[in-house]
Structures are given as structure tokens and as C-alpha cells.
C-alpha beads as a LAMMPS data file, in Angstrom:
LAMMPS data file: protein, C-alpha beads

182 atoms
181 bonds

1 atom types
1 bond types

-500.0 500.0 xlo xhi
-500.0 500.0 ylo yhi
-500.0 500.0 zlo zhi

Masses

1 110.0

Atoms # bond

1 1 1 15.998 -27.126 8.722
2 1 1 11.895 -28.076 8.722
3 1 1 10.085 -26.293 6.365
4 1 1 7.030 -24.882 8.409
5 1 1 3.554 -26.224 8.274
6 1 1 0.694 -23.439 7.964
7 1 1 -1.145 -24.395 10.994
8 1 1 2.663 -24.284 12.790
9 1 1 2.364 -20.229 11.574
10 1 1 -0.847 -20.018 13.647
11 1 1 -2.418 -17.333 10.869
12 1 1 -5.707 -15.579 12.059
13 1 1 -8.662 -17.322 10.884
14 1 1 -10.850 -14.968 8.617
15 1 1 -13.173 -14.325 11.118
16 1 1 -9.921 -13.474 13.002
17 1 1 -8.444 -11.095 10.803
18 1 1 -11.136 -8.959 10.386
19 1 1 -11.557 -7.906 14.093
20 1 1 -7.760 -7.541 14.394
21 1 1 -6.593 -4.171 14.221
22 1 1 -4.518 -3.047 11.751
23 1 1 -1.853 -0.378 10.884
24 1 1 -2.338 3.307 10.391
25 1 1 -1.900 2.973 6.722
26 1 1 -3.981 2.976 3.575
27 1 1 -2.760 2.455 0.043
28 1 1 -3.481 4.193 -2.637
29 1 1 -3.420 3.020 -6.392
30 1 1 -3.338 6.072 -8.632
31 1 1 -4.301 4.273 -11.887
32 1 1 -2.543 1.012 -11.979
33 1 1 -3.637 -0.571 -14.840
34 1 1 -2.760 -4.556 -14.374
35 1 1 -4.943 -6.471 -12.150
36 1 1 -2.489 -8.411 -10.916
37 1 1 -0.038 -5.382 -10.308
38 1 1 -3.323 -4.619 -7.778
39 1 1 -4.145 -8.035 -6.396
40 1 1 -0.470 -8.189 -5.467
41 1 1 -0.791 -5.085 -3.371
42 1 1 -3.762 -6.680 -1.744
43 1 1 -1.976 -9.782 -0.736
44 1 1 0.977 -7.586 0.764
45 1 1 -1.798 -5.325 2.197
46 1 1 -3.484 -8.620 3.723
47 1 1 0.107 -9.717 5.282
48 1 1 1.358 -6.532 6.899
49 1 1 -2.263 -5.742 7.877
50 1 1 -2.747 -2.325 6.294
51 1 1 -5.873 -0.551 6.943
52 1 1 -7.137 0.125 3.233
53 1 1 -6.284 -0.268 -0.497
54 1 1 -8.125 2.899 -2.588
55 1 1 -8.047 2.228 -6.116
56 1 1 -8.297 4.926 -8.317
57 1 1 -9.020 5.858 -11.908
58 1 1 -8.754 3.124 -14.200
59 1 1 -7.207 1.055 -11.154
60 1 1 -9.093 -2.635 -11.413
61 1 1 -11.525 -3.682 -8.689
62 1 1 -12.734 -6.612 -7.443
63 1 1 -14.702 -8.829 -7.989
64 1 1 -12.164 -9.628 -11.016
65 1 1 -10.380 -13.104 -12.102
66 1 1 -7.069 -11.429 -12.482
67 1 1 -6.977 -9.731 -8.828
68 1 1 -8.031 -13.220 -7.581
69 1 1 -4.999 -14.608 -9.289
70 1 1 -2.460 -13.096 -7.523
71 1 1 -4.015 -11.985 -4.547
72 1 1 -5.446 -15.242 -3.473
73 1 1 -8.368 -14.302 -1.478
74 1 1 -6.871 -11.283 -0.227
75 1 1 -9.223 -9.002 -1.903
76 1 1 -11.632 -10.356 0.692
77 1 1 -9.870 -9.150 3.777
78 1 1 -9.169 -6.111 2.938
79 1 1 -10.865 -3.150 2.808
80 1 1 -11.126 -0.911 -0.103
81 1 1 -12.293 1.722 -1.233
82 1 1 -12.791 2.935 -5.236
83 1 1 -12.470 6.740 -6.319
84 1 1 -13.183 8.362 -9.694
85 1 1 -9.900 10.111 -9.707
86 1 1 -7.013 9.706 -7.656
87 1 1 -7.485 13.681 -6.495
88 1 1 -10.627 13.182 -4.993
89 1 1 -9.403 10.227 -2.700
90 1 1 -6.248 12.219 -1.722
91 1 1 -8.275 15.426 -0.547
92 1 1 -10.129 13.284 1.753
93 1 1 -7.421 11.331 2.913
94 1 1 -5.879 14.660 3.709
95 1 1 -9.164 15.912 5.211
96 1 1 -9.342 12.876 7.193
97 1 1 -5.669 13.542 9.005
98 1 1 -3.583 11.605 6.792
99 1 1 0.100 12.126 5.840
100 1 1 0.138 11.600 1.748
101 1 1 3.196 10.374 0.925
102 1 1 3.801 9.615 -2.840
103 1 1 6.405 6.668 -4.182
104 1 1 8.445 8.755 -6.943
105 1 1 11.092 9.998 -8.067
106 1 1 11.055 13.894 -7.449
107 1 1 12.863 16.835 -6.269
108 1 1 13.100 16.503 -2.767
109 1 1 12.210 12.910 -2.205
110 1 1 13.494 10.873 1.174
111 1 1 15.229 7.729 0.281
112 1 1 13.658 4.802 1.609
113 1 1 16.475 3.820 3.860
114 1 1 16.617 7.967 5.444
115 1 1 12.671 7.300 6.157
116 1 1 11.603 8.163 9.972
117 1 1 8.364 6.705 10.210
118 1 1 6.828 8.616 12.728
119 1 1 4.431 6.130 15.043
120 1 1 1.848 9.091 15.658
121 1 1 1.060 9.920 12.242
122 1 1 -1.614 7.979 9.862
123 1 1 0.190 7.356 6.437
124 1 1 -1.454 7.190 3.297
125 1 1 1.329 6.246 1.014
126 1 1 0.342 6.696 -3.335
127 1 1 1.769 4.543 -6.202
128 1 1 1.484 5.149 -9.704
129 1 1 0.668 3.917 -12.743
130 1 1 3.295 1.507 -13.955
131 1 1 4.403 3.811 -17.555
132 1 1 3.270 7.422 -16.100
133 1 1 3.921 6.938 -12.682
134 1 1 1.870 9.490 -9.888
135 1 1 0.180 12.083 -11.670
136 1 1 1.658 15.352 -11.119
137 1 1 -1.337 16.736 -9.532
138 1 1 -1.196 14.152 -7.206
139 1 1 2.311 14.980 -6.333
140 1 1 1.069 18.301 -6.088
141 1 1 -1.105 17.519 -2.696
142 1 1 1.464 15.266 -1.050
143 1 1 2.903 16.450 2.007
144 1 1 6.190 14.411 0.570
145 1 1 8.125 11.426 -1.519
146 1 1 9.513 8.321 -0.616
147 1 1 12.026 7.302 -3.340
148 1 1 13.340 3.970 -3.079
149 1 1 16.999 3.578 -3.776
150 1 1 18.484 1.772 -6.483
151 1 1 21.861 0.981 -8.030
152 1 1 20.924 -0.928 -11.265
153 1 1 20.513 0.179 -14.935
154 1 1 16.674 0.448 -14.770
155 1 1 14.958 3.546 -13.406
156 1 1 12.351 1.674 -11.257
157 1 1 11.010 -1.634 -10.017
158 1 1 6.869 -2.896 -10.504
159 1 1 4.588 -1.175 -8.862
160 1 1 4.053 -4.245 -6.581
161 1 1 7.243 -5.088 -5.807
162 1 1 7.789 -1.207 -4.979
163 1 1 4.671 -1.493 -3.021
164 1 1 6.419 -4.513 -0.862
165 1 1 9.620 -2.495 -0.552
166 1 1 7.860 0.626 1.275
167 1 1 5.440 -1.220 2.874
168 1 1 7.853 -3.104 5.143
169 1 1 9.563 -0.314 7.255
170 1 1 5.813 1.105 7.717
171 1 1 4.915 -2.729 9.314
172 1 1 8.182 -2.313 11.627
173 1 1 7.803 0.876 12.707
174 1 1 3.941 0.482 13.195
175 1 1 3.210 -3.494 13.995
176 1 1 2.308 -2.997 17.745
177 1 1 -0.966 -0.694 16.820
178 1 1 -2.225 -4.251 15.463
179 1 1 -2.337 -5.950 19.101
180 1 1 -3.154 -2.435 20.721
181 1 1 -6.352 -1.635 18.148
182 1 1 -5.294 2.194 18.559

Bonds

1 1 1 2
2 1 2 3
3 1 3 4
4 1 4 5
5 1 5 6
6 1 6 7
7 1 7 8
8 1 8 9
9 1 9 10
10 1 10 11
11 1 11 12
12 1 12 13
13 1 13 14
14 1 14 15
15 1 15 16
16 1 16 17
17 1 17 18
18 1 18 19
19 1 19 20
20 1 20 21
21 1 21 22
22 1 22 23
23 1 23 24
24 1 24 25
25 1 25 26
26 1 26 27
27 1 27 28
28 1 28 29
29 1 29 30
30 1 30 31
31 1 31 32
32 1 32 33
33 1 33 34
34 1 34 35
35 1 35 36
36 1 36 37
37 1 37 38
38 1 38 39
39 1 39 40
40 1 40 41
41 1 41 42
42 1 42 43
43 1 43 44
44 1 44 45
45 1 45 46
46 1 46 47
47 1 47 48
48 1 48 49
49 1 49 50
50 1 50 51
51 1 51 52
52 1 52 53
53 1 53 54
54 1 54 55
55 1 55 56
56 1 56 57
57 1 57 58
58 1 58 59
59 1 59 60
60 1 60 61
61 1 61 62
62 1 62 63
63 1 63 64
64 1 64 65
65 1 65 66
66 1 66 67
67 1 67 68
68 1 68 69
69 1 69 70
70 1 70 71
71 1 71 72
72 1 72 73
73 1 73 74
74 1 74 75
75 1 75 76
76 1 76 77
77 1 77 78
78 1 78 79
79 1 79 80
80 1 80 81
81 1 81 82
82 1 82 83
83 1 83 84
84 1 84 85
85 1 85 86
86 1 86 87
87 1 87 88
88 1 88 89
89 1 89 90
90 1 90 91
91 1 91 92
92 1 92 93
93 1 93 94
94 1 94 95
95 1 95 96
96 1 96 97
97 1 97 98
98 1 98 99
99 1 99 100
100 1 100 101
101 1 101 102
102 1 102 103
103 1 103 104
104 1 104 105
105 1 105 106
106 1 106 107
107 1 107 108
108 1 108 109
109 1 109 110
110 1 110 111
111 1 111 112
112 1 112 113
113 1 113 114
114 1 114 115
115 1 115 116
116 1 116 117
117 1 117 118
118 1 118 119
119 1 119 120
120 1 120 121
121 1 121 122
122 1 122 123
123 1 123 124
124 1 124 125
125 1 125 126
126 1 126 127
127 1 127 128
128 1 128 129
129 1 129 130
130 1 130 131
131 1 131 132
132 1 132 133
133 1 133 134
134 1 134 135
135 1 135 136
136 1 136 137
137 1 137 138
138 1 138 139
139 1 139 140
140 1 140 141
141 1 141 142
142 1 142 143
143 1 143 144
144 1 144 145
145 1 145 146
146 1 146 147
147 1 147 148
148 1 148 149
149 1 149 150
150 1 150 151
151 1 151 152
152 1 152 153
153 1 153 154
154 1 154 155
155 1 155 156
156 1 156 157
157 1 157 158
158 1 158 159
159 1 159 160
160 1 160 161
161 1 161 162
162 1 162 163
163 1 163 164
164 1 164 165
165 1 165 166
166 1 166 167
167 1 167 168
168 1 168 169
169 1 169 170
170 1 170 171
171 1 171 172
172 1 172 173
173 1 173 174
174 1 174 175
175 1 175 176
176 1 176 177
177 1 177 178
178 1 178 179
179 1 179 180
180 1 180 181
181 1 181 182
């Protein structure tokens, strides 16, 4: 085996990537508090070509030297979006025609691998803080839970890597609205 050169991945340029279209999914960030927890999601926001990251709450924004760090320029080609509380952005997400789905562990969750991702729908998909988790009255306005399924000793994984984990069925399921622009 070759490992393969970046031009040999043909990436979009820049210029490119912002006049692709993307996938019918925003993020949001319901007080993360590390900045690199958040430029992480922008870098896996950047590579599966998700619509928007809304940070909310104490959630970092950029411009910021610790977003930069791990999102390596990512926080430049993707839209976002910041909101006082994380209850204002859902309510217009739902307003707007989204389906809020949060990333916890609640009564009546769907395990990740049980997920139908329906290619109609626009997903707005809400992690939480990385002690607290969603805030219950964010729950509270979610039409439903995604719970990813684990068999270790721990009770959950970083917020990032979680956000990796559900993103990637989403990109499957939804990857040919980025060549269609629907």
C-alpha cells in the first residue's frame, strides 16, 4: 500500500466548498465548554459537510486560538451561528422545520445502530455539555434521543468523539443532497 497524497484526494478548494451543497443537518452545541471539544466538531462538520454548527451558552466561538487548534481552519468553512441559550436556538430550529434530536441518555432513546435516518427530514441533532450533558429543558423540546451504544465501564465518550459517532450514519444516509444542492 501508497499512502495517498492530498492533491490524489482531489478536496474542494475553499472557494469550492463553499458553493457545494451540503447536508440537511445543523449541529448544535448546548454549552460545551472546551474549545477544542468545539473546533473538533467543526472539523468533522467541515468533512461530512454539515450545514451549520450553533453554539450555545457558554459554548466558545471563533475567532479563538483553541478552536483553531483543533479545527484547523475549519471554523472558516463552516457556518455558524451563536445563541444566548441553547432554548432559543432550538425553538427556531423547530420553527424553521427541523427534527431536534438530542445525543443522551434518556427514557426512550433510539440506539445509534436502530437509527432510520429518514432522507426527507432536516436534522438538527444537540450535544451537551461534557459534565451536565443536554439540559433538561432542552430535552424537553426534542422531538427524540439518539443514544449511542456502549459496552465499556464508562458511561459516555467526549462530546467530539460522540459528535463523530452520530454524525457518520447522517453523512451515509444523506451524502447525495451534497451533489444535488436540494
Amino acid at each position: 500500500m501508497r499512502k495517498i497524497t492530498n492533491e490524489e484526494l482531489h478536496r474542494p478548494s475553499v472557494d469550492e466548498f463553499a458553493t457545494m451543497g451540503r447536508i440537511p443537518v445543523v449541529v448544535v452545541l448546548d454549552n460545551v465548554r472546551s474549545a477544542q471539544n468545539v473546533g473538533a466538531f467543526f472539523r468533522t462538520s467541515d468533512a461530512f459537510a454539515i450545514e451549520q454548527v450553533m453554539l450555545c451558552g457558554i459554548t466558545a466561538t471563533p475567532p479563538s486560538r483553541d478552536i483553531h487548534k483543533s479545527a484547523l481552519g475549519a471554523e472558516l468553512t463552516v457556518a455558524w451561528s451563536h445563541y444566548p441559550t441553547t432554548v432559543e436556538c432550538v425553538s427556531e430550529l423547530k420553527a424553521q422545520g427541523y427534527t431536534l434530536l438530542c445525543v443522551e441518555q434518556v427514557e426512550g432513546a433510539v440506539m445509534l445502530d436502530k437509527l432510520q435516518v429518514e432522507t426527507e427530514r432536516k436534522y438538527a441533532l444537540v450535544f451537551g455539555n461534557e459534565v451536565a450533558g443536554v439540559d433538561q429543558a432542552v430535552v424537553d423540546l426534542c422531538d427524540g434521543a439518539i443514544e449511542i451504544p456502549q459496552a465499556g465501564t464508562k458511561h459516555s465518550l467526549n462530546v467530539s468523539v460522540a459528535g463523530g459517532v452520530v454524525l457518520w450514519p447522517f453523512f451515509v444516509a444523506l451524502r447525495s443532497k451534497i451533489a444535488n444542492r436540494e
